[in-house]
C-alpha positions, 0 to 999 in steps of 0.5 A, spaced: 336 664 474 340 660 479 345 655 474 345 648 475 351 646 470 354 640 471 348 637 477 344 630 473 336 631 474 332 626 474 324 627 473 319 621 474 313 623 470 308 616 469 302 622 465 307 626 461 304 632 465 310 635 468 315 632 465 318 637 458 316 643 462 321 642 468 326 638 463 326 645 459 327 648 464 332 644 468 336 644 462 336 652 461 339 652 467 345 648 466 342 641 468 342 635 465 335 632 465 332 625 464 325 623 464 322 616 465 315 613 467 316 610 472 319 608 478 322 601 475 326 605 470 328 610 474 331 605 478 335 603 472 337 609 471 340 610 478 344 604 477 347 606 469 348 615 472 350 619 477 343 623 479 344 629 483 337 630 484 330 626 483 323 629 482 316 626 482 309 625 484 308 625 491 305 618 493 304 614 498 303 607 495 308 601 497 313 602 491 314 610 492 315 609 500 320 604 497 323 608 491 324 614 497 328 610 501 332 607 496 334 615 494 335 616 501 339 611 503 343 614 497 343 621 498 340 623 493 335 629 495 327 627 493 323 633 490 316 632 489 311 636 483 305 636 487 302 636 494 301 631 499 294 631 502 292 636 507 292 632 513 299 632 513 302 639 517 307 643 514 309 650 515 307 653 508 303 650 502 306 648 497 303 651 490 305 649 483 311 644 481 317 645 486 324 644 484 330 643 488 337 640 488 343 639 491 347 645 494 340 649 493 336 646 500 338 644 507 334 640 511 332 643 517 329 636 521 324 631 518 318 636 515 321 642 513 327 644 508 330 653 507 333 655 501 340 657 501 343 663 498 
């Protein structure tokens, strides 16, 4: 298992769904993992912590547009547990949670991102 001592995760889960899996597995990987409900609290959140990496459901709804800009304007990376609609092209579908954090993904362009080794 890839180690992911000292890197801060934060996981916005507004069901409850995914959220204690991907804590507990975060966590057996050396990371620290916050959960919050939603996107106002984790904006609380980025401004009280250092977050190395922000996990969320895919959305394209005004605030979720806005919360992603505002993460990119940060330079933190964004990761979404689920999958945007199909009429949107991407090279592989995407199955189950992914997870990726900084050091552990490279942008490639817009639409497409490599692991790393």
């Amino acid at each position: 298992m890839t180690s992911l001592k000292d890197l801060s995760i934060l996981i916005v889960d507004p069901n409850g769904e995914a959220a204690f899996g991907l804590r507990q597995s975060f966590i057996a990987a050396g990371a620290k993992a916050h959960v919050v409900e939603s996107l106002a609290f984790a904006e609380r959140l980025l401004e009280a912590k250092t977050i190395d990496a922000v996990v969320l459901p895919y959305s394209q709804d005004p605030l979720t547009v806005s919360f992603c800009r505002s993460l990119a304007m940060r330079n933190i990376p964004s990761v979404f547990t689920s999958e945007p609609p199909a009429r949107y092209p991407t090279r592989n579908r995407l199955s189950g949670a992914i997870i990726a954090v900084k050091g552990l993904i490279a942008e490639n362009d817009l639409r497409t991102y490599q692991p790393l080794n």
